[in-house]
N, C-alpha and C positions, 0 to 999 in steps of 0.2 A: 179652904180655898187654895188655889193657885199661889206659887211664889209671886212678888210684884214688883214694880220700880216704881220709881215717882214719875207719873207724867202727866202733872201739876202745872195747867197752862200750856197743853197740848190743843190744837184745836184744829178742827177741818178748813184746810184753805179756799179758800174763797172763789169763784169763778175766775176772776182776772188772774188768781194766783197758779191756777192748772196749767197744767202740758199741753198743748194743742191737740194732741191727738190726731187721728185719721180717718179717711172717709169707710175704709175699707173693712168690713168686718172677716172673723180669724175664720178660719176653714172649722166647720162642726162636724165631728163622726157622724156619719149615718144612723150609727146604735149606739145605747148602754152599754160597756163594757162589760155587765156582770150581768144585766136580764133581756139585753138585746132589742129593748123598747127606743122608740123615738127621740130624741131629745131636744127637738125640735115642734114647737107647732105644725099643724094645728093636733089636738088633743081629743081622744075619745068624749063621746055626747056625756055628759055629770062631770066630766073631772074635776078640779080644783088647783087652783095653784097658791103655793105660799114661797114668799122669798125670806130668809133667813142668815143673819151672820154671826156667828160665835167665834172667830178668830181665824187661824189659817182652816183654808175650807178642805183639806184631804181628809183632816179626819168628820169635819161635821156630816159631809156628803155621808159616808156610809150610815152613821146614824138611821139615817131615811133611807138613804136603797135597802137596809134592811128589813123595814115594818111592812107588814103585810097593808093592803089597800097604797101602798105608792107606788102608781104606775112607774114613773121616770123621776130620775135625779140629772140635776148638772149644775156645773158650778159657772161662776162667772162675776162680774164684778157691778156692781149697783150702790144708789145711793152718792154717787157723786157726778161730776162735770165732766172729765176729758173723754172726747169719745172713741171710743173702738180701742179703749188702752191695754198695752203689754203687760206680761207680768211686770216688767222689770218697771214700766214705769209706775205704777202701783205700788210698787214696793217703796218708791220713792216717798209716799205720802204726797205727791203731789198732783196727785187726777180725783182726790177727793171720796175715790171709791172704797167701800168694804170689800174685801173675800168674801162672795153671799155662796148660797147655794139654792137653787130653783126646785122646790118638791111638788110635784105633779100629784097629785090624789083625787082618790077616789071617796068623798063625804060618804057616800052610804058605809064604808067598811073601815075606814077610819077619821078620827072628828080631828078639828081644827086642836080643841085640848087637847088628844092624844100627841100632835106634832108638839105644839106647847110644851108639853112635859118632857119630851126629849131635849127640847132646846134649854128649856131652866134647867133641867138638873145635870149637863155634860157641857157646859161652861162656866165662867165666874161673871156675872152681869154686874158683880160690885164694881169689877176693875176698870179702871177706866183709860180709853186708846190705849189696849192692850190685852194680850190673854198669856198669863204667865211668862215668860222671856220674850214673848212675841209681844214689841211694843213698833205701835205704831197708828196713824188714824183707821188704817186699812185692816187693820186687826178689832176693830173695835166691834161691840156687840150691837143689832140693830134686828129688827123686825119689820116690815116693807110689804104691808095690805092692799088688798085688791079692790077694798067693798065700805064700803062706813061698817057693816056690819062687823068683817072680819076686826078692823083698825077697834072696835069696842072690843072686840072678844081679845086681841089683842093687848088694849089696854087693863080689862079683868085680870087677866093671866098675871101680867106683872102686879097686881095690886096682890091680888093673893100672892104670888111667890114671896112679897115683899114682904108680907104678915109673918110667912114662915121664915124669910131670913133674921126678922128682926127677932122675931121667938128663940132664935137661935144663937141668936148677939152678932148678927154681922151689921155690915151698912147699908146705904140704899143704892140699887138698880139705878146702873148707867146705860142703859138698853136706849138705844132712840127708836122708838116706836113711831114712823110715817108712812103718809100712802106711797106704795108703789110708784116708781119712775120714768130709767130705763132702765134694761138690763142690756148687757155688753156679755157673753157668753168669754169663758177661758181658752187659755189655749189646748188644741187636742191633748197634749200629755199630762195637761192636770185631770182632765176628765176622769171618774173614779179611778184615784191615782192608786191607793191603799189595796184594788181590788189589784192592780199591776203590780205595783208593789208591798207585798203584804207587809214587810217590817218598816214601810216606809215610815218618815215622822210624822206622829200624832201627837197631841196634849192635850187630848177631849178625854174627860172622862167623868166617871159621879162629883159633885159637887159638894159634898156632905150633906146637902137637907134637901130634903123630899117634895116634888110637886104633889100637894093634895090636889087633883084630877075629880 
């Protein structure tokens, strides 16, 4: 896994404790920067959406813009209170939100476990408010369902991963796993940042142990 720090009695603040936030939301590109799709509602008749956070979201996003069956990717922040929040104030740990990423699919060509298996095995779900030097709430790992159905398939996924991490001698998954919110969309230049910047920073990568799929 991941190098780590201790952040032991880290905890997501609280409604009263947020930034105010704004009424105004950020200006959204027209397109995808890498396939030119939507990134906006409303979505092609079948699609599918799942919201997903493994830490800073440049390198999660490409994960998914590159699997076949994912219409659209965009990143933005969910899971917490302040609304319409900056990077900067996110960074703060103080608007409550994760770095998520929004994946748009297509269920007939690709399933809910095939995303699953990207997301377990190119983060650390042991680590907790944090993914390798990126410590913070807003870094924290989380999964954010649309349906009871997805929030069970959801909750399967991590029970299996967890058989294999423990087979493996790690610890247990700090992932919070709850329904979908809001989403608050990024600013334009984090939108697939990595496809603008190719050497840009990543620290997503294999995990050592395998999602059995």
């Amino acid at each position: 896994m991941f190098f780590r720090r201790d952040t032991t009695g880290m905890t997501v603040p609280t409604p009263e404790q947020c930034l105010p936030g704004r009424d105004t939301p950020v200006s959204v590109p027209d397109a995808h920067f890498v396939n030119g799709r939507p990134l906006t509602p409303p979505w092609p008749e079948g699609m599918d959406t799942l919201v997903v956070a493994m830490g800073c979201f440049w390198g999660a996003e490409r994960f998914f813009w590159q699997m076949d069956g994912v219409f659209t990717t965009a990143v933005g922040y969910s899971g917490g209170t302040t609304p319409n929040p900056s990077y900067e104030e996110t960074c703060t740990g103080r608007t409550g939100h994760t770095e998520s990423v929004l994946v748009v699919f297509d269920p007939s060509v690709v399933t809910l476990n095939d995303l699953f298996k990207v997301f377990w095995e190119n983060h650390d779900p042991v680590q907790y408010m944090g993914q390798g030097n990126d410590i913070g709430t807003q870094y924290r790992s989380a999964i954010y369902t649309n349906s009871e159905d997805q929030q069970a398939a959801a909750l399967a996924s991590r029970d299996a991963y967890q058989a294999s991490l423990t087979d493996a001698g790690f610890g247990d998954i700090t992932t919070e796993i709850a329904p979908f919110g809001t989403w608050y969309y990024a600013e334009e230049y984090h939108q697939q940042y990595l496809a603008k910047v190719p050497n840009g920073y990543c620290n997503h990568g294999f995990c050592q142990v395998a999602y059995a799929s």
